[in-house]
C-alpha positions in Angstrom: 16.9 42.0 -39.5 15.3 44.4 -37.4 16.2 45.5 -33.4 14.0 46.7 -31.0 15.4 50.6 -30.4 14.6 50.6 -26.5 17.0 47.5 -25.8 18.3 46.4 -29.0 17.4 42.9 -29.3 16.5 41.3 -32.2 13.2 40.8 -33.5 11.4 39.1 -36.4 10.5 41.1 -39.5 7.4 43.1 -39.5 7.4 43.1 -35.4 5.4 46.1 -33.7 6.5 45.2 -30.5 9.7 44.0 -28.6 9.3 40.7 -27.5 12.2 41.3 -24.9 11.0 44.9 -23.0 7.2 44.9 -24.5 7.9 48.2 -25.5 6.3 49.6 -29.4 8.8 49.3 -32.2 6.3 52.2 -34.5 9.1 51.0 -37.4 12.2 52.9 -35.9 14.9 51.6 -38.1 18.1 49.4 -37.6 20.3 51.0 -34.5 18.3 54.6 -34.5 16.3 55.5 -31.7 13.6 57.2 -31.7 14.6 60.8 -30.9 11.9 63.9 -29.7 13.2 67.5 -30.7 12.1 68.3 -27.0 14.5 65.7 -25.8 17.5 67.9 -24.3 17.6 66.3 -21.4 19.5 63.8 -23.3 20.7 65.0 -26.8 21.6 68.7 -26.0 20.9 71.8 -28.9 20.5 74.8 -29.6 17.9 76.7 -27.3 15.1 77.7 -29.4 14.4 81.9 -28.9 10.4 81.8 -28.7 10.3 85.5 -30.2 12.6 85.1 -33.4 10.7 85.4 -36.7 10.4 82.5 -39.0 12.8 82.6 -41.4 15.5 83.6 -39.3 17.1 80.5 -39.3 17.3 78.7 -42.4 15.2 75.9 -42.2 16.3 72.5 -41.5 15.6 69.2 -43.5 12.3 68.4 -41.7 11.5 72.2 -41.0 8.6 73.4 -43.2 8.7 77.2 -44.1 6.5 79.3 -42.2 5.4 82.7 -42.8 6.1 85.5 -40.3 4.2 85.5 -37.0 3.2 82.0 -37.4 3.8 79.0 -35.1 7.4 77.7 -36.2 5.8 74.7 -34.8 2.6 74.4 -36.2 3.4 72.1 -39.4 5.2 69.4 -37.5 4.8 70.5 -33.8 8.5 69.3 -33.1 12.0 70.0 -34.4 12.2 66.7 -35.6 9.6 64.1 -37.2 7.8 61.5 -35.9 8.9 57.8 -35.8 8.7 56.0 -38.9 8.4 59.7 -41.2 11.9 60.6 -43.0 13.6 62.6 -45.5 13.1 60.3 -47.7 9.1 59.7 -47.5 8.1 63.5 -47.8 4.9 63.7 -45.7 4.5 66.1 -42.8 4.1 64.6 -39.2 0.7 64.1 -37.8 -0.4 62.4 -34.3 1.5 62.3 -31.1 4.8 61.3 -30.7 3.5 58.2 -28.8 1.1 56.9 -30.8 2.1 53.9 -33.1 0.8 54.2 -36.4 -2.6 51.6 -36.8 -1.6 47.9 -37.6 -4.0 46.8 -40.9 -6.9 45.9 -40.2 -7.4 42.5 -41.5 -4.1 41.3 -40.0 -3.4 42.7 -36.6 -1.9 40.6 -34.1 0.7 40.4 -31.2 3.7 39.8 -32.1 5.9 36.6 -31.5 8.4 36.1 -29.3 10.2 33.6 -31.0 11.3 34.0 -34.5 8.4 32.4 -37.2 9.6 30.8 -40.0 8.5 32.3 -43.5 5.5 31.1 -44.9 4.4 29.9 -41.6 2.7 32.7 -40.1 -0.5 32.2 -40.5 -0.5 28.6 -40.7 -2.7 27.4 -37.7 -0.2 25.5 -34.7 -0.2 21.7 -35.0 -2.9 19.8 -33.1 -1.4 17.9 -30.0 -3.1 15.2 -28.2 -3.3 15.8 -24.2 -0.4 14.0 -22.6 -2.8 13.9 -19.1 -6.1 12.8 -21.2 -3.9 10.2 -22.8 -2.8 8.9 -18.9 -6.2 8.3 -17.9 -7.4 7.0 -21.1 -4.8 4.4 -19.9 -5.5 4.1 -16.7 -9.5 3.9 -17.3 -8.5 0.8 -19.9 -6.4 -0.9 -17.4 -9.1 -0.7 -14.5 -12.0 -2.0 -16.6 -9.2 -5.0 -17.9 -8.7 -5.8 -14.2 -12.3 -5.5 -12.8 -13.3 -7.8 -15.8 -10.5 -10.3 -15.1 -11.3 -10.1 -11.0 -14.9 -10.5 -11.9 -13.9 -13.7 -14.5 -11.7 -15.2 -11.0 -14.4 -14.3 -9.0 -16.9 -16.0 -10.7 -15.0 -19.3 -11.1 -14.0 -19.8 -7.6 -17.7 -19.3 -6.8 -19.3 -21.5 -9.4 -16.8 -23.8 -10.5 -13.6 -24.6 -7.4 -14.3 -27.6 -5.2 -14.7 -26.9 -1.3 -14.2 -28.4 1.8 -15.7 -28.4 4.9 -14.6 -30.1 8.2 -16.3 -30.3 11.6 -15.3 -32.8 14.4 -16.8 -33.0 18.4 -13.1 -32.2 19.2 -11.2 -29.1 18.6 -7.8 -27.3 19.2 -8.7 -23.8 19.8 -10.8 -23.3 16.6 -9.1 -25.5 14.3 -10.8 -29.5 14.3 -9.2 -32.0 16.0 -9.1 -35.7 15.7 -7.1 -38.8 17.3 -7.0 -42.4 16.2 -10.3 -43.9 16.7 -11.9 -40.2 16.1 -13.7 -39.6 12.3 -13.9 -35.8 10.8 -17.0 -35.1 9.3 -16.4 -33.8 6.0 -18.8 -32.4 3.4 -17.9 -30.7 0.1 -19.3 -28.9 -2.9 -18.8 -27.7 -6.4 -17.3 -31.4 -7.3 -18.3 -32.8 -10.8 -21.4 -34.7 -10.4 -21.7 -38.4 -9.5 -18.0 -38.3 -9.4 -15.6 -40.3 -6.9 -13.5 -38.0 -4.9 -10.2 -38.7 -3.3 -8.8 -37.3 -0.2 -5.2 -36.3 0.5 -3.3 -35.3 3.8 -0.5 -32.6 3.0 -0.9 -33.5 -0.5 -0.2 -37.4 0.0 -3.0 -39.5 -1.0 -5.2 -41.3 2.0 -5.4 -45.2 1.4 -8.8 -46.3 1.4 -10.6 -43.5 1.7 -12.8 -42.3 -1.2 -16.4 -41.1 -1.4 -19.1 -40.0 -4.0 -20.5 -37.0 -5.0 -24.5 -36.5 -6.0 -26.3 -35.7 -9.1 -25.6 -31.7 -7.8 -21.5 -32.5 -7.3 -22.2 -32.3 -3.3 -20.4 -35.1 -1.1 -20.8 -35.5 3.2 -18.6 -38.6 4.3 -16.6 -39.2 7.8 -13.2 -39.7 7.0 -12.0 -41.9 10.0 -8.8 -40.9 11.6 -6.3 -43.8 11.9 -2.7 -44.6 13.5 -1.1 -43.8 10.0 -2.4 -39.9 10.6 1.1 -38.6 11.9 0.4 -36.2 15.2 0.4 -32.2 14.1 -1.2 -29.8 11.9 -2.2 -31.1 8.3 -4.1 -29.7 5.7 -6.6 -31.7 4.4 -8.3 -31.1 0.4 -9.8 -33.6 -2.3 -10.2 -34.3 -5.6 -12.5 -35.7 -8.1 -12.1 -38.3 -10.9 -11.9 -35.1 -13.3 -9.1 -33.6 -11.3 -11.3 -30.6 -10.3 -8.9 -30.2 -6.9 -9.7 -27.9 -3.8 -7.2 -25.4 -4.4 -7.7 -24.2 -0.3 -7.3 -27.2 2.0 -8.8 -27.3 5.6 -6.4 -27.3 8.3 -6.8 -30.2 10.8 -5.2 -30.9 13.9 -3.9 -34.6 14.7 -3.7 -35.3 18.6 -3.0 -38.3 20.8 -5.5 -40.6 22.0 -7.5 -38.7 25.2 -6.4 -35.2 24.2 -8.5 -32.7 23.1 -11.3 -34.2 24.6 -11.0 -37.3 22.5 -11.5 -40.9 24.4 -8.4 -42.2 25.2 -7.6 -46.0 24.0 -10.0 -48.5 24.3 -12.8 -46.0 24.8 -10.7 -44.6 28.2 -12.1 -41.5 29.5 -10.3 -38.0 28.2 -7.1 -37.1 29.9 -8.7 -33.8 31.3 -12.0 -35.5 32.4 -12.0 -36.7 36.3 -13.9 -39.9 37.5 -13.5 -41.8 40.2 -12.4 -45.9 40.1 -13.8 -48.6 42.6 -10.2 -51.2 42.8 -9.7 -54.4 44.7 -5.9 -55.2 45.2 -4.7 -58.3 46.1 -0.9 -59.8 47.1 -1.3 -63.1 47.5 -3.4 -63.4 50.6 -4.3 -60.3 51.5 -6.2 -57.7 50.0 -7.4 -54.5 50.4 -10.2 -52.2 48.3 -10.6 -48.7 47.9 -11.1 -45.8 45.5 -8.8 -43.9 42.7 -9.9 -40.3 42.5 -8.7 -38.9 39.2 -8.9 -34.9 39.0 -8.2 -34.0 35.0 -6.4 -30.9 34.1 -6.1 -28.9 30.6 -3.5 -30.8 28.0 -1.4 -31.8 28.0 -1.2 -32.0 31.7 -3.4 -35.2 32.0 -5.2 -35.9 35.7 -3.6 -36.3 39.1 -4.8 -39.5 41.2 -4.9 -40.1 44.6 -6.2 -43.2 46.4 -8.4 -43.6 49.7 -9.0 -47.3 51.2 -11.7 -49.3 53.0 -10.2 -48.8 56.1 -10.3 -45.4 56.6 -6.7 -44.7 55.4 -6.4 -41.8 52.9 -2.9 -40.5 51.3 -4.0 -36.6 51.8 -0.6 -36.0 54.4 -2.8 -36.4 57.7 -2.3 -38.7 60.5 -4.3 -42.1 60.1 -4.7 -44.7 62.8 -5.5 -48.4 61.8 -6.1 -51.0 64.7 -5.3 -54.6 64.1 -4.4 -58.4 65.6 -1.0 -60.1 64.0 -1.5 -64.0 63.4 -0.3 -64.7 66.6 -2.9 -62.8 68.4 -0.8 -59.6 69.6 -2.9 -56.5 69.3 -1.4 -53.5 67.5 -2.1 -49.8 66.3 -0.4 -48.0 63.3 -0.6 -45.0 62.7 0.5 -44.0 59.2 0.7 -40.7 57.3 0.6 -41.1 53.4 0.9 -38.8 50.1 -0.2 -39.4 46.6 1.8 -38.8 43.6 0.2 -40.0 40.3 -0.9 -39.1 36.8 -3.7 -40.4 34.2 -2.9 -39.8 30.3 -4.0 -41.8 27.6 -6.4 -44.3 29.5 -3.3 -45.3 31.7 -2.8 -45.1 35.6 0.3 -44.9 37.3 -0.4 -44.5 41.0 2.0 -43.9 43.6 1.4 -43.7 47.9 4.4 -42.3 49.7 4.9 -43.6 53.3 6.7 -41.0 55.2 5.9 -41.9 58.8 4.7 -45.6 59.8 4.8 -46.5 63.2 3.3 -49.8 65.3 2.7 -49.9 68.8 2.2 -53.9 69.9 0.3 -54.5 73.1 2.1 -57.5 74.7 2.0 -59.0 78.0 5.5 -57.7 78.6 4.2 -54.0 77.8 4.0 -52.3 75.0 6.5 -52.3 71.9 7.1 -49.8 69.6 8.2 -50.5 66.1 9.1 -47.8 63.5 9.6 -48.4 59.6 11.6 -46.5 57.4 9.5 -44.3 54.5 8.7 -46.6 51.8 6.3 -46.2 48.4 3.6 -48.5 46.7 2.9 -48.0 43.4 0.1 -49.3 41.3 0.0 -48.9 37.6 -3.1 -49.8 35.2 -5.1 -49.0 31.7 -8.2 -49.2 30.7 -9.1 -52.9 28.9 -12.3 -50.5 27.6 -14.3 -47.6 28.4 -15.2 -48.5 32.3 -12.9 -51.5 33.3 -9.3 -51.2 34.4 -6.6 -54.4 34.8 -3.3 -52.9 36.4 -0.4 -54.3 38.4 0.8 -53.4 42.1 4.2 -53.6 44.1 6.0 -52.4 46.7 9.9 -52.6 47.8 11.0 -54.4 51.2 11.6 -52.2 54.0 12.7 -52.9 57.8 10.8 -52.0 61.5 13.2 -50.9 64.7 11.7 -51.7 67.6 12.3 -49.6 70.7 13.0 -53.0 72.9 16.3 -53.6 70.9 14.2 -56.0 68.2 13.8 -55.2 64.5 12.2 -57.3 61.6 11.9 -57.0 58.0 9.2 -57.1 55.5 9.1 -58.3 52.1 8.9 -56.9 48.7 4.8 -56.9 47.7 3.8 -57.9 44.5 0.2 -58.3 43.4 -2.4 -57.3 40.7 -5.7 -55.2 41.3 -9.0 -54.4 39.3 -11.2 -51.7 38.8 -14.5 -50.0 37.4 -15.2 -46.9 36.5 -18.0 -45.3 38.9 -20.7 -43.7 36.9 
């Protein structure tokens, strides 16, 4: 085993350099360094007297003799030999201290800094495969696998998945709307050919409603919305009779009758639409005509009504006078102040007026009597029969009069029907 004599690690056989320091190993042996006769500094001698004669000292082991007057020097130039010469090789020094001696030519080369096995050394190193080129072989593999199976989806939903389409005349925000007596106007595609198709709601099947695809597998049918069609969101999709389903459903929106701009029952106007209704009311033996003034309002809010008469008498909170002659012949004025209160959803009317000052002043040959009446409400309720006629029902509760001459009378409870038509 050879050491390196500058730090005295170990190092393979044949080594010309230390593979721990770097420094040249020039074939010092095991555990000698490599000494210089002109290094006193750290191995003190005897000085050498430049002026003795050669031969004055007998000559040492690596001394060659010189003759008189000649450089003591000149064989070896130093006291001791160079690296790698000995007693025991018998050649004289040559070179520099410092100069290693040439490595062969045919087999120079640095050496290792790991210990190589015998028989190894010149055995080329074993082949290893890129771990990195390896990665993106694997990564290149799996992209073109994916693009081809994306491209394989792709291509079925767009030649060979059935699809909806839905359009109505009624919407909630952007999502079709319907209401019983409505019809969604579907069309599809992509469905086998000549093929009858079946419709389901949330994935329960629609009685009764089937249609038939063309020679190119394309279908159009309106698919009319009934009172079994629960109120809400749904999700509409179809299939054919060889089960090619939509696998994306259309969403749908279910309403009641009048909203979303859909007619209310029997054809009624939309709850946010506002008309106007001509009415004839009648209790018995006396009647009275006016107008209902619907004023829609966004869903579900439905429209307000308020009523004005024949007369002249309006329920807008004002002061109305109304001049008359009771069956006996006394002459009277009432003045009357009136508010509305009513809704319209879902083709229906319910209409209320809301006395809250009715006075009479009678003209009578004793003077003039003044009756007062206690706030009191009518309240008239009706639906549309179909799209422009209305049948409803009217009544009113009994109330009493004080009179300021001690008197007082009391009415009775009003009960009566009316009619109206819707004003174009």
């Amino acid at each position: 085993m050879q050491r390196c004599p500058h730090c005295g690690a170990t190092l393979p056989a044949d080594s010309h350099y230390c593979g721990q320091c770097g420094l040249p190993v020039y074939g010092a042996r095991p555990h000698e360094p490599t000494e210089r006769a002109d290094a006193g500094a750290r191995s003190p001698g005897p000085t050498l007297d430049s002026t003795r004669q050669a031969g004055s000292v007998p000559p040492g082991p690596y001394q060659a003799t010189t003759p008189a007057g000649a450089d003591p020097y000149e064989a070896t130039r130093y006291a001791t030999p160079p690296h790698g010469i000995g007693p025991e090789t018998g050649e004289p020094a040559r070179g520099d201290l410092f100069t290693p001696p040439p490595p062969p030519l045919s087999s120079f080369e640095y050496p290792p800094l790991y210990p190589v096995p015998p028989g190894s050394r010149n055995q080329p190193p074993p082949q290893r495969r890129p771990l990195m080129l390896i990665g993106v072989v694997v990564v290149v593999v799996v992209l073109v696998v994916g693009g081809v199976v994306a491209a394989v989806n792709l291509l079925h939903l767009g030649q060979g998945q059935p699809q909806l389409r839905v359009s109505s005349a009624y919407h909630v925000g952007s999502l079709p709307a319907g209401a019983t007596g409505t019809s969604l106007q579907v069309s599809g595609q992509q469905f086998a050919s000549d093929s009858q198709v079946s419709f389901y709601l949330d994935g329960q099947s629609l009685p009764g409603v089937s249609a038939k695809t063309d020679d190119n597998g394309a279908l159009k049918v309106n698919l009319s919305v009934t009172s079994g069609w629960k109120l809400g969101q749904h999700t509409l999709t179809a299939a054919d009779a060889s089960n090619n389903r939509v696998q994306q459903g259309v969403t749908v929106v279910i309403v009641p009758q009048g909203q979303a701009h859909t007619p209310g029952p029997n054809g009624a106007p939309s709850d946010d639409a506002s008309f106007k209704i001509a009415f004839t009311a009648s209790n018995g033996s006396s009647t009275q005509s006016g107008t209902f003034t619907v004023t829609g309002h966004p869903d579900p809010a439905g429209g307000t009504v308020c009523a004005s008469y024949a007369d002249g008498m309006q329920d807008d909170g004002q002061p109305h006078t109304l001049s008359g002659v009771t069956s006996s012949g006394i002459r009277y004025q009432e003045t009357l102040v009136a508010t509305c209160q009513g809704t319209y959803r879902g083709g229906k009317i319910i209409y209320k007026e809301i006395y809250s000052q009715d006075q009479v002043v009678f003209q009578t040959s004793l003077g003039n009597v003044t009756c007062s009446a206690a706030p009191h409400t009518a309240q008239a309720d009706g639906s549309f029969v179909d799209a422009t006629h209305v049948k409803g029902t009217l009544s009113g509760p009994a109330y009493s009069y004080s009179c300021d001459n001690g008197n007082s009378s009391q009415t009775q409870a009003v009960t009566g029907t009316w009619e109206g038509q819707l004003l174009a």
